[in-house]
C-alpha positions, 0 to 999 in steps of 0.5 A: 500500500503506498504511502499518503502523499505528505501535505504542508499547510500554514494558516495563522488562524488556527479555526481555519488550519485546523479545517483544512487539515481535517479536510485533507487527512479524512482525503487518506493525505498526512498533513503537517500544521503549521501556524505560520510560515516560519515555523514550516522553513525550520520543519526537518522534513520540507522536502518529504512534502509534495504540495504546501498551502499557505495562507497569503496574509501572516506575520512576519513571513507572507504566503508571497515571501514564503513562495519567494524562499520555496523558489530558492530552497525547494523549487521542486515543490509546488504551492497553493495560496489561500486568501480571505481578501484576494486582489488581482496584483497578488494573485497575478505575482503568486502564479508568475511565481508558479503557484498551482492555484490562488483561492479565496476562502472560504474553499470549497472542498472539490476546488481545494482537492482539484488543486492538491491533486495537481500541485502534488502530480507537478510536484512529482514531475518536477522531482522525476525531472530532476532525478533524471537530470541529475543521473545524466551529470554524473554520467556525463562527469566519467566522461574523459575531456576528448569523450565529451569534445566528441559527444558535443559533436555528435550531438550537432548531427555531425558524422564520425568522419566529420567530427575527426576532421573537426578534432584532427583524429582519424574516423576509426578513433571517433568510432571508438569514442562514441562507441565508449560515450554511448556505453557510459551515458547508457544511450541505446540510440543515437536519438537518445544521446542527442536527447541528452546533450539537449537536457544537458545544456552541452555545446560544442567549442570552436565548431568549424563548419568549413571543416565540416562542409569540407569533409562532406564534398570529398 
């Protein structure tokens, strides 16, 4: 049986914290408390939770600062505000900083769960995203400096024979290099390994196209 998803609420007002989580936990989701968003940016546990629902007007840190902070320390984890009094220019800045949702209360509870089932699914999204990228670095890191020249080559759709006159090596030893990248990056095509220069971000340095054209006339 899978775990319940692990939500984060924060409201000052402790009638409507307690409502909500009420309403979330008799949904099968663990709820965490908090009272205000202070209290949630010291919790151990932040990155366990998979949606947080704040409360827009609090003391000291507010539901848009909070989601300032969640940018930098947990981008990963999506948001839903909540607001007694809602105007435009706030709820315009909390989705530009990609809130999942901006509702006013008193909630409705189908809207409220409508928006936590789509806050946790970009959530889970987010951290696949992440997981996936991060194994791609550290596949990319065993890669010798002359493995990652050719990888970056290849990934612009050059040939072997091309990419030997751009790095002055024979076709024969290209081979073998891409041979060795396809092996460490775990590419079981080559559509898969430009997929991954593309996620990578990686370009070529000093291409020459000349060489390139040049290798194709002869």
């Amino acid at each position: 049986m899978p775990e319940p998803e692990k939500i984060a609420v924060i409201d000052d007002d402790r009638s409507t914290l307690r409502a909500l989580v009420r309403l979330l936990a008799t949904n099968g989701r663990e709820v965490f408390p908090f009272s205000s968003a202070k209290e949630f940016v010291t919790f151990a546990e932040t990155q366990t939770v998979l949606c947080v629902i704040s409360d827009l007007w609090m003391p000291e840190i507010s539901g848009l600062e909070l989601q300032r902070l969640m940018v930098e320390r947990m981008p990963d984890t999506a948001m839903i505000i909540l607001t007694a009094h809602a105007d435009v220019p706030s709820s315009v800045r909390a989705l530009k900083l990609g809130a999942i949702d901006f509702l006013e209360k008193p909630v409705r509870r189908n809207q409220l769960l409508d928006a936590v089932t789509r806050a946790t699914s970009r959530t889970r999204d987010n951290r696949e995203k992440i997981a996936v990228l991060t194994e791609l670095e550290r596949r990319y890191g065993e890669l010798t400096p002359r493995e990652r020249e050719v990888f970056g080559l290849l990934a612009t759709g050059l040939l072997n024979k091309q990419v030997g006159a751009q790095l002055g090596a024979a076709e024969k030893t290209i081979k073998q290099h891409r041979g060795v990248v396809m092996h460490k990056m775990q590419a079981d095509s080559f559509a898969d390994l430009v997929l991954m220069a593309a996620l990578l971000g990686i370009r070529p340095v000093n291409l020459d196209v000349s060489k390139a054209k040049g290798v194709l006339r002869t």
